[in-house]
N, C-alpha and C positions, 0 to 999 in steps of 0.2 A: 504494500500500500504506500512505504514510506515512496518508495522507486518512483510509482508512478503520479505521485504529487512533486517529486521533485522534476521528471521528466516533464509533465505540464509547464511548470515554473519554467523554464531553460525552454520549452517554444513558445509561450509566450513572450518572454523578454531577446527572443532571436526575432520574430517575427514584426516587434512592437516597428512604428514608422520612427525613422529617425531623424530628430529636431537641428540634425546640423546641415540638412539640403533650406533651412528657411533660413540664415543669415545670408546664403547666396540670391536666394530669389529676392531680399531685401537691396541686395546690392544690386543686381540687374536692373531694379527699378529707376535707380540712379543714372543709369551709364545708357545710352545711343547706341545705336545699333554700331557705330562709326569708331565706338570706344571712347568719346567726348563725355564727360558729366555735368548734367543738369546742375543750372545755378538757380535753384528754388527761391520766389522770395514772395514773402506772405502778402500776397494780393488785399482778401478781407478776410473779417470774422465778423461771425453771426451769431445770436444766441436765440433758441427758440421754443417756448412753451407748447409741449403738445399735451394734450388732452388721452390719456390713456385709458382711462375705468373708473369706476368705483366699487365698493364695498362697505358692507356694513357691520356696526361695532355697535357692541351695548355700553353701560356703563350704571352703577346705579347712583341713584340722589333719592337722600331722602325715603331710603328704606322703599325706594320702589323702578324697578329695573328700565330705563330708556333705550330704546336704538332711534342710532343716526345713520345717516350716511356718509360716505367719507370720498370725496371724488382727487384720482389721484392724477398728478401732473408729471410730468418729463420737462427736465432743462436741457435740452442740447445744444451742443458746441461745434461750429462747421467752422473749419477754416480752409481756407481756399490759398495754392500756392501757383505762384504765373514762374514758367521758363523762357524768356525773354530769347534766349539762344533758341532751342527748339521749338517755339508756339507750343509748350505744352501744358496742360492745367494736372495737378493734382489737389484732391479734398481728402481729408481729416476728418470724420465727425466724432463726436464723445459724448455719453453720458454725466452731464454736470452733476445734477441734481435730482431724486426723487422728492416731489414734494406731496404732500397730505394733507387733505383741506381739516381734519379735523386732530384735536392730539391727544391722541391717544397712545395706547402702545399695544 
């Protein structure tokens, strides 16, 4: 039994994908077909409130149980960068912020 948990282990960890072909693909994004590299430079930024859901939460007052709703928001963060050399655009976006209209936990 030990054999065949450890045989598992050893094709699993042969088989798993390896995280060092993604520093390359990072680097390619950089560099022209020509072998020149992009001179990135942050064009704008934008930040932008989306509207996601809601849910609902109790809470009591007063020896007697209430629910509310709680409507929850997204902050995101775009940034846009211009290549001046090659007309190229790259965008950025990121999660700022989770925000919650009501506070609770």
């Amino acid at each position: 039994m030990r054999t065949f948990i450890v045989l598992c282990i050893i094709i699993l960890i042969s088989i798993s994908p390896d995280t060092s072909t993604a520093d390359t693909a990072d680097a390619d994004l950089d560099r022209e077909s020509n072998g020149t590299t992009h001179n990135w430079v942050e064009y704008s930024t934008s930040f932008e409130t989306i509207e996601v859901g809601t849910h609902e939460y109790s809470y009591w007052k007063n020896f007697i149980r209430h629910t509310r709703t709680c409507h929850i928001s997204h902050v995101i963060k775009t940034v846009v960068y211009y290549c001046d050399e090659h007309d190229h655009t790259k965008v950025e976006t990121e999660l700022v912020e989770t925000i919650h209209s009501g506070n609770h936990s």
